[in-house]
DOTOR-462367 format. One record per residue (C-alpha): z negated, x, y; residue in three letters. Coordinates in steps of 0.001 Angstrom, whole numbers, padded with zeros to 6 digits, always signed. Layout:
N
ZXYAla...
//
This chain:
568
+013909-029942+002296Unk+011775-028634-000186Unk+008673-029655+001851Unk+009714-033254+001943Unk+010329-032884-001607Unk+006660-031419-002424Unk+005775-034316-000118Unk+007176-036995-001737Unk+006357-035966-005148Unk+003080-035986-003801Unk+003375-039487-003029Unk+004493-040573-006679Unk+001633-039075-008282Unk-000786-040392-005989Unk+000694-044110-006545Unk+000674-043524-010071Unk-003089-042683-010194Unk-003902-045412-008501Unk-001848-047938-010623Unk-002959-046072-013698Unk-006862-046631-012382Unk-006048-050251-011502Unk-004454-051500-015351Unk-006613-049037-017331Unk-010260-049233-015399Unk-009786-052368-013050Unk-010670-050163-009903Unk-009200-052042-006742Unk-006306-050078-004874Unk-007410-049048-001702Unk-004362-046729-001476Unk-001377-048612-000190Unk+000876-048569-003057Unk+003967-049672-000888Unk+003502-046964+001953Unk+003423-044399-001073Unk+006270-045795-002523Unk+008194-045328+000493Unk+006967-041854+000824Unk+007718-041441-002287Unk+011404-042338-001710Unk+013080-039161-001152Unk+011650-037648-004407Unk+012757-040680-006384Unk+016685-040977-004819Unk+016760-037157-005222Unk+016185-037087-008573Unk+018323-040469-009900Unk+015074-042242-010520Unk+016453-046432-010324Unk+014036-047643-007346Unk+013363-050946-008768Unk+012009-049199-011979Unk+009299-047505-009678Unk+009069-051016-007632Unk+007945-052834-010588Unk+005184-050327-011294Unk+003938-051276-007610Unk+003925-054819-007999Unk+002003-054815-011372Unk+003633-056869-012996Unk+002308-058810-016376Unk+004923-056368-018212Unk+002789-053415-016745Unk+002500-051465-019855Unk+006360-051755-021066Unk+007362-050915-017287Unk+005144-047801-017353Unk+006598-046383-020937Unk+009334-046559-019663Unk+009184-045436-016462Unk+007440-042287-018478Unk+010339-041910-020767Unk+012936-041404-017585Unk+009863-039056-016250Unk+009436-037320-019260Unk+013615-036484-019654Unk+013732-035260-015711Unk+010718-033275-015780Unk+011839-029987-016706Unk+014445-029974-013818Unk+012023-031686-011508Unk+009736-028389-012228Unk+011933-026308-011386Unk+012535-028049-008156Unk+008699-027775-007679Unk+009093-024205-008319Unk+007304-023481-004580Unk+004366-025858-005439Unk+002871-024920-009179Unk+000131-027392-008404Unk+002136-030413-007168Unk+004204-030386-010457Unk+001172-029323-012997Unk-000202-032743-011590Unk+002707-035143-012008Unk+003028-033393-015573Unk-000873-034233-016323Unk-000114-037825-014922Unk+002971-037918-017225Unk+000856-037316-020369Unk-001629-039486-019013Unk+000991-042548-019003Unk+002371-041415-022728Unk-001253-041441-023929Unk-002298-045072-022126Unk+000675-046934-023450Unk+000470-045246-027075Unk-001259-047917-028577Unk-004221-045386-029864Unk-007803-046117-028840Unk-008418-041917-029237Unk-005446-041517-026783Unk-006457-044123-024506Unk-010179-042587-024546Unk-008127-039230-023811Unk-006172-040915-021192Unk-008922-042276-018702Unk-010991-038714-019368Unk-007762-036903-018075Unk-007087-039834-014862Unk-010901-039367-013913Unk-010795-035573-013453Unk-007031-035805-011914Unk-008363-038618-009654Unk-011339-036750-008022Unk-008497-033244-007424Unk-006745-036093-005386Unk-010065-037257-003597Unk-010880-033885-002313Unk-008092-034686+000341Unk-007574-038273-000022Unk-010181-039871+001752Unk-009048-043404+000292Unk-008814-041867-003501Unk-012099-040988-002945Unk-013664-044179-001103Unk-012166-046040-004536Unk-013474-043760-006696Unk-017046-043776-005065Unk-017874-047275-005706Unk-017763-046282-009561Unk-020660-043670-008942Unk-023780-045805-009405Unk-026042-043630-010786Unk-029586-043113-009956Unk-030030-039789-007695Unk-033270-038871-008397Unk-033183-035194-010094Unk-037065-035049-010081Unk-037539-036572-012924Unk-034869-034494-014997Unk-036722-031210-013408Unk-040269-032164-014202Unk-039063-032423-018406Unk-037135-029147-017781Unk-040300-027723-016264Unk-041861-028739-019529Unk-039572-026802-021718Unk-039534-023759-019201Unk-043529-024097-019275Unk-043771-023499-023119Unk-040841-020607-023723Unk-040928-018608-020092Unk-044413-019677-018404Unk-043031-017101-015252Unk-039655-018830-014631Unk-039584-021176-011854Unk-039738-024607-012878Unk-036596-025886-010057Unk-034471-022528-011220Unk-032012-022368-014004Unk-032153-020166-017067Unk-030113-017091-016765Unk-027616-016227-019913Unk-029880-014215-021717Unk-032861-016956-021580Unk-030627-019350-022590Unk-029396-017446-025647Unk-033364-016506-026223Unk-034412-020581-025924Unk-031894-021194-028352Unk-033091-018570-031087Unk-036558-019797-030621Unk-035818-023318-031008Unk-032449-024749-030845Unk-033246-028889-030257Unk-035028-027790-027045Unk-031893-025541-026228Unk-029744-028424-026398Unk-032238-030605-024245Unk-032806-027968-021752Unk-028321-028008-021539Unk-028340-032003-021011Unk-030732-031624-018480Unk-029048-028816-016597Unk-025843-030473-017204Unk-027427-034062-015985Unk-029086-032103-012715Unk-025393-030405-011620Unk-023683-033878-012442Unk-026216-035585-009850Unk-025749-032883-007322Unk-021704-033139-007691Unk-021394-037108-007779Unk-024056-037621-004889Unk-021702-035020-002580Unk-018771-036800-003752Unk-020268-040458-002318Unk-021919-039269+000737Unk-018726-037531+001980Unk-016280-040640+000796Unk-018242-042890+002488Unk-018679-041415+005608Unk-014932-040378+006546Unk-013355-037758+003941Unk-015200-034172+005529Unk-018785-033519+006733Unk-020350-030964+007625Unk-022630-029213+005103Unk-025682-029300+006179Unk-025412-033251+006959Unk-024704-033898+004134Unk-027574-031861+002229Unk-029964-033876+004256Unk-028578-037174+002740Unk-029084-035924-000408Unk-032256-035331-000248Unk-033116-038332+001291Unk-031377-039817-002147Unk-033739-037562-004475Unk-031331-034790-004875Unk-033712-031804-005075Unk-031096-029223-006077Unk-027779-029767-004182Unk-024215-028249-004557Unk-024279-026967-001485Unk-026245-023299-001067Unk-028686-023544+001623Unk-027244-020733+004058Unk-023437-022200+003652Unk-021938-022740+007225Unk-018933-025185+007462Unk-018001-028531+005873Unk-017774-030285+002289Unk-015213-032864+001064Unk-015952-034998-001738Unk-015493-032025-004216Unk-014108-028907-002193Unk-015655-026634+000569Unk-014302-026204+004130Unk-014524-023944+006616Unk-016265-024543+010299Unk-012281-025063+011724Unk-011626-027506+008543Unk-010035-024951+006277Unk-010180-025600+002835Unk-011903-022772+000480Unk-010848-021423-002582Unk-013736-023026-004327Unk-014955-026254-005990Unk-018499-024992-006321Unk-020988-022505-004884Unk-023568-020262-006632Unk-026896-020147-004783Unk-028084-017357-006240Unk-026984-013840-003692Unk-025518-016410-001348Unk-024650-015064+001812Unk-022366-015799+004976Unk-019342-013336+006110Unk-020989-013001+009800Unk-016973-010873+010394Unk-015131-013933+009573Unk-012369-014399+012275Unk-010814-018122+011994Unk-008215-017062+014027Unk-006742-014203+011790Unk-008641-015725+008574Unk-008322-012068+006750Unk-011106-011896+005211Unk-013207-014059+002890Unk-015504-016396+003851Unk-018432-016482+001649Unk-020077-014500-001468Unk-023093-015055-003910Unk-023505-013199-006674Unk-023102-013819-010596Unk-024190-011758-013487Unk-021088-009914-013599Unk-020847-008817-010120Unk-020645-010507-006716Unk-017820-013291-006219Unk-015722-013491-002906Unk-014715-016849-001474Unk-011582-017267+000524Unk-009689-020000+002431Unk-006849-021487+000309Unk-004487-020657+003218Unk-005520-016749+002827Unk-005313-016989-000984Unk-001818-018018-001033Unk-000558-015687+001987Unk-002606-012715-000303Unk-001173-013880-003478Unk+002316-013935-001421Unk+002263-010118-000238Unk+000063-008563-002949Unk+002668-008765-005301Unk+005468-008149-002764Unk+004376-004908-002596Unk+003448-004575-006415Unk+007248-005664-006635Unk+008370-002328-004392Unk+005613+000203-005991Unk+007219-000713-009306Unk+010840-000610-007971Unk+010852+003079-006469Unk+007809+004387-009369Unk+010163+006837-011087Unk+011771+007906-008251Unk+007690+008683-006388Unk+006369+010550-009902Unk+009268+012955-010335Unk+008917+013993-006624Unk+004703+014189-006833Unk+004631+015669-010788Unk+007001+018477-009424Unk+003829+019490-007127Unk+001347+019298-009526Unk-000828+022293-008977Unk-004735+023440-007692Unk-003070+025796-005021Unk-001495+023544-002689Unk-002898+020035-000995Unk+000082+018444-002317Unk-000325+019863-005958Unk-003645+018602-006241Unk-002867+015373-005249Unk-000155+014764-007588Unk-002542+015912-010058Unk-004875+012977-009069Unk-001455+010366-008352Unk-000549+011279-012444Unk-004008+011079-013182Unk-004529+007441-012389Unk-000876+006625-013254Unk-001838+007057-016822Unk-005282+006034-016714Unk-005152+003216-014179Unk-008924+003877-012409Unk-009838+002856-008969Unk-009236+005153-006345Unk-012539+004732-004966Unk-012691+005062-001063Unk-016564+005822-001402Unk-019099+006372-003547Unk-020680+003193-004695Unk-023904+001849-005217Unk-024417-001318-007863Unk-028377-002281-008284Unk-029590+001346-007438Unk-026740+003110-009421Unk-023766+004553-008062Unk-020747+003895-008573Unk-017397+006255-008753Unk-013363+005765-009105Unk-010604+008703-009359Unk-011206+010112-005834Unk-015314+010744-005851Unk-015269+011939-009247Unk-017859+014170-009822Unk-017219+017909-012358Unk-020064+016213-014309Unk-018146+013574-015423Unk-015012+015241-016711Unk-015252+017120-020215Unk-012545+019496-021211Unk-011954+019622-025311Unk-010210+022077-027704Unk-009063+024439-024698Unk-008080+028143-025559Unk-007633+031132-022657Unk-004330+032777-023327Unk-002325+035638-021617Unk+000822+035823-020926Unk+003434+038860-021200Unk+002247+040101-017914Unk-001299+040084-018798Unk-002332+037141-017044Unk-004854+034921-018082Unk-004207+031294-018451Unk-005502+028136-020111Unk-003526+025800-023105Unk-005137+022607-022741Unk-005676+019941-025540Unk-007281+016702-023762Unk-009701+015432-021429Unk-012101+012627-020992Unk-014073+010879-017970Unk-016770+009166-018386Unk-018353+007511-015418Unk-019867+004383-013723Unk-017165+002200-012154Unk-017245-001099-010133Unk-020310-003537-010688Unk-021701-000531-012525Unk-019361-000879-015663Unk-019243+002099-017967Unk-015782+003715-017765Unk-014186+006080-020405Unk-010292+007979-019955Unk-008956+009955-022349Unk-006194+012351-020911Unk-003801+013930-023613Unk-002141+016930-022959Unk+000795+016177-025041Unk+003839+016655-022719Unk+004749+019246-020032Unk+003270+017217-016837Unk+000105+016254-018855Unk-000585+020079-019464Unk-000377+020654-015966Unk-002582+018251-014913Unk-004953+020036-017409Unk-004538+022644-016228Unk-005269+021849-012685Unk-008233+019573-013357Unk-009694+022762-015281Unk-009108+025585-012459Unk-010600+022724-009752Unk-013665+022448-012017Unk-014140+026525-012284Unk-016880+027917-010335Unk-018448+024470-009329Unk-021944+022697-009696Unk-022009+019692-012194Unk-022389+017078-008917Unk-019669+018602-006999Unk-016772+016631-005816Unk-013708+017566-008622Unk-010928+016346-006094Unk-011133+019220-003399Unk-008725+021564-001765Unk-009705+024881+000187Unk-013328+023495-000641Unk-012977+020496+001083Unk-013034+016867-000827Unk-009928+015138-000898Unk-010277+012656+001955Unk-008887+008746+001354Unk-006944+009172+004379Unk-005106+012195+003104Unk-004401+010743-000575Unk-003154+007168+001112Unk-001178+009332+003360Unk+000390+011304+000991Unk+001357+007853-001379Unk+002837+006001+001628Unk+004813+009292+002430Unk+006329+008933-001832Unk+007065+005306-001467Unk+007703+004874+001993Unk+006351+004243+004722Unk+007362+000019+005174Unk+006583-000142+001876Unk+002633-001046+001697Unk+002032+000761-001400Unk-001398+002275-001601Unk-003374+004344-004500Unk-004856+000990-005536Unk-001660-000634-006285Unk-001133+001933-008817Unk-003525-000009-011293Unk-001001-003437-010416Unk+001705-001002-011521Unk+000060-000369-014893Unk-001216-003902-015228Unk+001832-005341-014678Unk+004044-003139-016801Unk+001477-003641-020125Unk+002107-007776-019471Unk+005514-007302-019250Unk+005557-005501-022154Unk+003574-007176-024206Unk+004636-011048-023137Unk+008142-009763-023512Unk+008482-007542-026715Unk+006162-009197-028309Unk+006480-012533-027977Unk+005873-014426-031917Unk+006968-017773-031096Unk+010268-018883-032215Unk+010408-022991-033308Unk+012890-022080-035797Unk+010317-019912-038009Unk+007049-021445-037324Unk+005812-024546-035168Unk+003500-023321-032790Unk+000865-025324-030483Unk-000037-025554-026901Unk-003461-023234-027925Unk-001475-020491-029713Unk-000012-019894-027065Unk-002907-019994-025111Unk-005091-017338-027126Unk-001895-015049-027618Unk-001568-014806-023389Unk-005044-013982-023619Unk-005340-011639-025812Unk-002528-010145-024148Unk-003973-010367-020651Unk-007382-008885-022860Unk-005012-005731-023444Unk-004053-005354-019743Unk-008285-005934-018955Unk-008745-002790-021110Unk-006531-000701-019539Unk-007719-001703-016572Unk-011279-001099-017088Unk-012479-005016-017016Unk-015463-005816-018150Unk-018079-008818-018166Unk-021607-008386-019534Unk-020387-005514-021976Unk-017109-007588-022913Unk-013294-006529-022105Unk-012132-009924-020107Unk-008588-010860-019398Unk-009875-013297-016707Unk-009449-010557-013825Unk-006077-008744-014851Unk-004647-012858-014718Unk-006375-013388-011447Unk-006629-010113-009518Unk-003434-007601-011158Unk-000635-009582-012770Unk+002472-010660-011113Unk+001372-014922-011601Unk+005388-015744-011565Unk+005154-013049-015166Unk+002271-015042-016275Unk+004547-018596-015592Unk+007587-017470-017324Unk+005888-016859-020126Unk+004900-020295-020686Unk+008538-021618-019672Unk+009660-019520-021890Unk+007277-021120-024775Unk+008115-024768-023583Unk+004402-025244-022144Unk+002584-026120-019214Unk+000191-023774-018277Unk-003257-024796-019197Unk-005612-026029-016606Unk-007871-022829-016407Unk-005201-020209-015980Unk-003373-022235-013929Unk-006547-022252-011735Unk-006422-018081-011764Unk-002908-017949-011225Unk-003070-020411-007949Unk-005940-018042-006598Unk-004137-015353-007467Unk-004293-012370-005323Unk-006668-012718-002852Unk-009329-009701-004316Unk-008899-006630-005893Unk
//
């Protein structure tokens, strides 16, 4: 049922973009309106839409406008339960809702909203064409512009020429050219951007055509060929990519769609252990100046996003239950004691585990397991002895300090101010005695702690269906912060203040921002919240906050959340 449902909802919003195209930009239907009214039947009987209100907005009548406001009135009234019927397809029911404000905006009677309106039905029109193939065929034969990128390279080779003589005149400006160029002179900055902007728009809208015109999917390197054959110098498409494009998406060899509307060129490289047939791995990488970037198929994102958080869900259900049986152990005399010391370790702190050390441009990398003695400092520590004469330590704190993933700097601060704390002190402190400043810290009977023995010994304090592995213990934390914070903290009540669409907005970020923190996530020296949405946070947490604030979720988290869970 609730496929047919999805379905047919489907079928609404695509014969209401194509209506909406037809009154407000005179593009000729190629959908057929009737066949997606019929498809759209069971959606519109199911929720006590009157089928003749619907019928009217097929046959375009003169009283187009008055049928459509209200037509978005009855929408507009049913949509909250209608998204919650769509509760199994966030994207289906973010579109109808951006159709909905599209109709409230075109029959408004504003020129601003009506401007607003056909920028909003363009960009929802070519998400449709990516699997349409007769969206896209009528939205093609609006792209008439001229191809030719040459002449938009030669005056960027110009600029490039004067301010960066070495740079490659068919090659981009990197971040920190761009921010130099503008310094230096900021009307050639904003030139340079038009250009760039004008080059990627050509390389976009020329894949869009060839591929709607020649039967909805192609394969890649086909349609690179056309492109150049059109003047397109620079294309979309990255050079090594194996598979297929639609008019704005990427496919695999099989037809699977990626996660991806575009491609970086730059680091681009081909998973040669790609398996269609289990599709459990990505697909793709390039790089960025943050790190690499993975690219998955769509049908792996969602069954990721599906059992990542299944488990997070069970790690976060039998936590307490796990920590008082491994902080009972804590100690540097037994295997099991020192691996509770390391399980409370990045409990609190949240660190990768670290299966190996890494390597990131030349410099390695490190998480909780391959810490090194070298990069844990002991403070304010004083050797006592006890009634029997035996020496022993009181601990005050600790701090690492270390290189972490993409060769971010990482910084813990460990405070021994409870009992479990102090031991864990205490242990770190006795493993660190007698050792060499780039000897493993994690080691028992002098042996390093193997990642085999500390998933082992996790599985065995969860259980052993349960899935839970050291590196879910940073979802644990991330998810607990967002909870918290989205939760207790939550400012927006209508009855005190009115609040707006983007305070809500920059309040979830700055929240996820927290969580990013915690979490060690950073982006060219910046804490980002972009990673904890995409990669850590439960995405139905991240949705009921915005229920709970009356809002749709915005466009570019919506994007992390639907992606959601397919890399770590």
């Amino acid at each position: 049922m609730a496929g047919e449902l999805t379905a047919s909802a489907e079928a609404l919003t695509t014969q209401l973009v194509t209506m909406l195209n037809f009154s407000l930009n005179g593009t000729r239907p190629l959908v057929n309106v009737n066949t997606e009214y019929m498809r759209a039947m069971p959606f519109i009987a199911g929720f006590g839409f009157i089928p003749t209100d619907v019928q009217r907005l097929t046959q375009m009548s003169p009283n187009f406008n008055s049928d459509l406001k209200t037509f978005a009135t009855t929408l507009k009234a049913k949509l909250p339960t209608i998204q919650e019927s769509l509760k199994v397809a966030p994207a289906v029911s973010k579109r109808l809702s951006v159709v909905l404000d599209i109709m409230v905006n075109a029959t408004s009677g504003s020129q601003d909203k009506l401007d607003k309106a056909r920028k909003s039905l363009e960009k929802v029109t070519r998400e449709l064409a990516s699997t349409n193939v007769d969206i896209a065929s009528q939205v093609s034969d609006d792209i008439t512009v001229d191809f030719d990128q040459k002449k938009y390279f030669a005056e960027l080779g110009e600029i490039m020429k004067r301010y960066f003589p070495d740079q490659p005149s068919m090659r981009f400006l990197n971040g920190a050219q761009s921010t130099e160029l503008k310094g230096k002179n900021a009307t050639d900055h904003r030139r340079y951007l038009d250009l760039r902007n004008t080059i990627l728009k050509i390389a976009k809208d020329s894949q869009f055509k060839i591929v709607a015109e020649n039967g909805g999917i192609m394969d890649a390197q086909e349609v690179r060929a056309k492109q150049k054959a059109l003047g397109v110098v620079r294309s979309t498409i990255p050079a090594g990519f194996v598979g297929k494009v639609g008019p704005s998406g990427f496919f695999t060899t099989e037809g699977k769609q990626l996660d991806a509307t575009s491609l970086n060129t730059t680091g681009f490289e081909m998973n040669k252990n790609y398996d269609p047939a289990t599709d459990d791995t990505y697909y793709c990488k390039y790089d960025v100046l943050s790190g690499s970037v993975t690219v998955y198929t769509k049908d792996y994102a969602k069954r990721a996003n599906t059992e990542k958080f299944s488990v997070v869900k069970t790690a976060i259900e039998r936590q307490y239950e796990a920590a008082e049986a491994w902080r009972s152990e804590i100690t540097e005399t037994s295997l099991r004691g020192v691996l509770g010391a390391m399980l409370e370790f990045t409990y609190r702190c949240a660190c990768r585990p670290s299966t190996k050390v890494g390597n990131t441009k030349g410099q390695p990398t490190y998480g909780l397991r391959t810490f090194l003695v070298k990069h844990v400092t002991l403070h304010a520590t004083e050797l006592l002895k006890d009634a029997n004469g035996k020496r022993h330590i009181k601990p005050s704190w600790i701090e690492v300090q270390y290189s972490g993933k993409d060769a971010q700097p990482q910084h813990h601060v460990f405070v021994g101010n409870d009992p479990v704390a102090r031991k864990v002190i205490t242990t770190i402190f006795r493993l660190k005695a007698g050792k060499q400043p780039d000897d493993p810290l994690w080691t028992f009977n002098g042996e390093q702690i193997t990642n085999s023995v500390f998933a082992a010994y996790v599985r065995k304090l969860f259980g052993k269906d349960s899935g839970v592995t050291p590196h879910k213990f940073r979802h644990i934390k991330g998810n607990t912060i967002a909870m918290r914070i989205l939760e207790n903290e939550y400012p927006f009540d209508p009855k005190l203040k009115a609040y707006t669409l983007d305070d809500v907005k920059k309040f979830f970020e700055k929240s996820m921002a927290q969580v990013g923190a915690e979490l060690g996530h950073f982006s060219g020296g910046e804490t980002t919240w972009r990673t904890a949405v995409e990669n850590y946070v439960d995405p139905s947490v991240s949705r009921e906050f915005f229920t709970r604030a009356d809002m749709q979720v915005p466009a570019t988290i919506d994007r992390l959340l639907r992606s959601a869970g397919a890399e770590d």
